[in-house]
C-alpha positions as CSV (number, residue, x, y, z in Angstrom):
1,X,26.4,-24.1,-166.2
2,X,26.0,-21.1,-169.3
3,X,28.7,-20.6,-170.9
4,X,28.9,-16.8,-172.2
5,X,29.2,-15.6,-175.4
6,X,31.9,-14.6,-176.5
7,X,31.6,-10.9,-178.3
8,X,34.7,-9.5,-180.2
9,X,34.8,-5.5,-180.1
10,X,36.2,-5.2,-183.4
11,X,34.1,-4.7,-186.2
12,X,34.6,-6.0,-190.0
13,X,35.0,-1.7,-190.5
14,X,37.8,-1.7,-187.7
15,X,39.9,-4.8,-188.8
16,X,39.7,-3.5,-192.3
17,X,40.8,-0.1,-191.4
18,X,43.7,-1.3,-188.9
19,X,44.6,-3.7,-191.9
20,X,44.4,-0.6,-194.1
21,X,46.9,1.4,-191.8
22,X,49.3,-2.0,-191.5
23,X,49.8,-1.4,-195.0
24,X,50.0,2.0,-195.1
25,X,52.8,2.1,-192.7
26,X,54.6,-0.7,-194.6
27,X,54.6,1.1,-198.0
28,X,55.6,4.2,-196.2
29,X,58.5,2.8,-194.3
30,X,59.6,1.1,-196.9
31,X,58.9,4.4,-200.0
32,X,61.4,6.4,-197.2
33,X,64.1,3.5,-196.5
34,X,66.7,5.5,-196.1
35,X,65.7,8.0,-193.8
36,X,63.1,5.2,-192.3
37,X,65.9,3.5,-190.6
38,X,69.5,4.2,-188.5
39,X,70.7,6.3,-185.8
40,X,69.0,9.2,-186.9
41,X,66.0,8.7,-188.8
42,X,62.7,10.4,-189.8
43,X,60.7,7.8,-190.5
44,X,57.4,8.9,-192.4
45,X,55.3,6.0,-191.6
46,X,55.4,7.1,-187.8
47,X,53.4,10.1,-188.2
48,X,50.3,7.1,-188.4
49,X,50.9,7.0,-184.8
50,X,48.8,9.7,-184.3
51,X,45.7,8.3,-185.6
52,X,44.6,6.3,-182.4
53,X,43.9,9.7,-181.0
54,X,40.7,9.9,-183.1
55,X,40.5,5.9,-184.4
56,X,41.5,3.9,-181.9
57,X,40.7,0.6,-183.8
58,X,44.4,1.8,-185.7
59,X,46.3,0.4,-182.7
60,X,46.7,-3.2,-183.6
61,X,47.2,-2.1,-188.0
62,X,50.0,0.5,-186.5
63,X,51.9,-2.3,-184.2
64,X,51.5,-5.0,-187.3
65,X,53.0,-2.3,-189.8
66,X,55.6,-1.6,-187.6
67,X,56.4,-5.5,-186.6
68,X,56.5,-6.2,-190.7
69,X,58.6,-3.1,-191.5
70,X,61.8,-3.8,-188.8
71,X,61.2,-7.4,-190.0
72,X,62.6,-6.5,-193.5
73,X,64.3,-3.4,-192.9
74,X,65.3,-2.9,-189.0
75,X,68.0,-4.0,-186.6
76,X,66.9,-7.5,-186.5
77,X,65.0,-9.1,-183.6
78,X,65.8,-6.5,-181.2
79,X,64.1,-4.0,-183.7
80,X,61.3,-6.6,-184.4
81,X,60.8,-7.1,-180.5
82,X,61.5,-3.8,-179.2
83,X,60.2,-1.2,-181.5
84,X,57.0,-3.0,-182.2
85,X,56.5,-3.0,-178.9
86,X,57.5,0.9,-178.4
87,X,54.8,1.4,-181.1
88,X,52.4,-0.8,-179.4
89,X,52.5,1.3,-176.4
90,X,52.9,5.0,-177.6
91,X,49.7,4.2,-180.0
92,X,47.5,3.2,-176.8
93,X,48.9,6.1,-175.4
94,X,48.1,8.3,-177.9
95,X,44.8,6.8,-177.6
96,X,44.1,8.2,-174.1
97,X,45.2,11.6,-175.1
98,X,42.9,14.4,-174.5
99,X,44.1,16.6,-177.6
100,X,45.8,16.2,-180.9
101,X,48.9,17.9,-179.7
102,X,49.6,16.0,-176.8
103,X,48.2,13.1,-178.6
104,X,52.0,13.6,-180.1
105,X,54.0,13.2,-176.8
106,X,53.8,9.1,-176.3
107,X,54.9,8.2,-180.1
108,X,58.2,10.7,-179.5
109,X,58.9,9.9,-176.3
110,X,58.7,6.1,-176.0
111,X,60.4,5.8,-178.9
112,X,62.8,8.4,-177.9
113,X,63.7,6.0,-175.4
114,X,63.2,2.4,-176.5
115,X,64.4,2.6,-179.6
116,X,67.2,5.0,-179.2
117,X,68.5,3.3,-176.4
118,X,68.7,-0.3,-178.5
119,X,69.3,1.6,-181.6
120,X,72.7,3.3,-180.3
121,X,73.9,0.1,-178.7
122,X,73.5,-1.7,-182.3
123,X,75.0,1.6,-184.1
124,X,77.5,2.3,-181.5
125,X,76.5,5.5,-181.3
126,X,76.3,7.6,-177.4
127,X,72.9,6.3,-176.3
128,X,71.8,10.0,-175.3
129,X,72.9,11.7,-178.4
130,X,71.3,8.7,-180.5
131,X,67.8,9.3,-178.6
132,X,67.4,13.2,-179.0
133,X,68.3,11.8,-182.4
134,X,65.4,9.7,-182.6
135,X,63.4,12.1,-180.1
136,X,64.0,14.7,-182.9
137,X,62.8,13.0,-186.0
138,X,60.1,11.8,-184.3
139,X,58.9,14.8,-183.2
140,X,59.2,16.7,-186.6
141,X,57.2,13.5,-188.0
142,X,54.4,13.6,-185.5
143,X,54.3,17.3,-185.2
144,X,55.0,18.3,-188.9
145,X,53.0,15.4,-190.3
146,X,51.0,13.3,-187.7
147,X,49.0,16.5,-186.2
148,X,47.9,18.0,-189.4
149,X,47.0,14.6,-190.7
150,X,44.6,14.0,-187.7
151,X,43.5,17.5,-187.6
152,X,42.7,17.2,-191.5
153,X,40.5,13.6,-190.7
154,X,38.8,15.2,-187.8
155,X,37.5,17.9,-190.5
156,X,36.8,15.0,-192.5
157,X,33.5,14.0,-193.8
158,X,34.7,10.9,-194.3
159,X,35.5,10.2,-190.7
160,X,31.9,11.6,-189.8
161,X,30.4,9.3,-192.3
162,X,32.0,6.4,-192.2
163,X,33.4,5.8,-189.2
């Protein structure tokens, strides 16, 4: 019996520039601690999320930055588990998108949700005021940051180049 090869759909480029983007969000997180983290939050590092709309190879760099950034600065494992995974899923998501602007929706919804629900139980805060707070910063991130940021790559001749 053949055994099949075994073909990995990541390039060297893509781990490098998911690496690159694991960073990124860490150093941002982390530059913006305290408004990166809490009940209401506007973290800057989040507006990354929007960048599986045009590189999709981001999705594994933006879950990593966002495991390694409620590892040192979150609510603990629930943060670790939880909004890694609420990451995880709004940047596939955002991946599927069919424009930038709803490319915004899964990143402030999910984590409207997931992490406002877990953050208010851990802040004792109302869960449905502490998700429109997290719904809110979110958005402004993604809408006041993420969606120039990918419309400003798109324009890029670095994205047409390189990747």
């Amino acid at each position: 019996m053949q055994r099949m090869k075994r073909t990995c759909s990541f390039s060297t480029k893509d781990i490098t520039i998911s690496a690159m983007v694991a960073g990124l969000y860490v150093v941002l997180s982390f530059a913006f601690a305290p408004i990166s983290y809490g009940p209401m939050q506007f973290r800057v590092s989040e507006a990354l999320t929007l960048l599986p709309f045009c590189l999709p190879q981001t999705v594994p760099g933006l879950f990593v930055g966002c495991l390694i950034s409620n590892m040192i600065g979150g609510f603990g494992i629930i943060d670790i588990v939880f909004g890694s995974a609420a990451t995880l899923a709004a940047a596939v998501l955002t991946s599927k998108m069919p424009n930038v602007w709803l490319a915004a929706i899964p990143p402030i919804v999910v984590n409207a949700v997931v992490v406002g629900f877990y953050v208010a139980i851990l802040s004792a805060t109302p869960i449905i005021p502490c998700m429109l707070y997290i719904g809110a910063g979110q958005a402004g991130v993604c809408f006041l940051l993420g969606v120039p940021m990918v419309m400003a790559l798109k324009r890029s001749a670095f994205i047409q180049k390189y990747l």
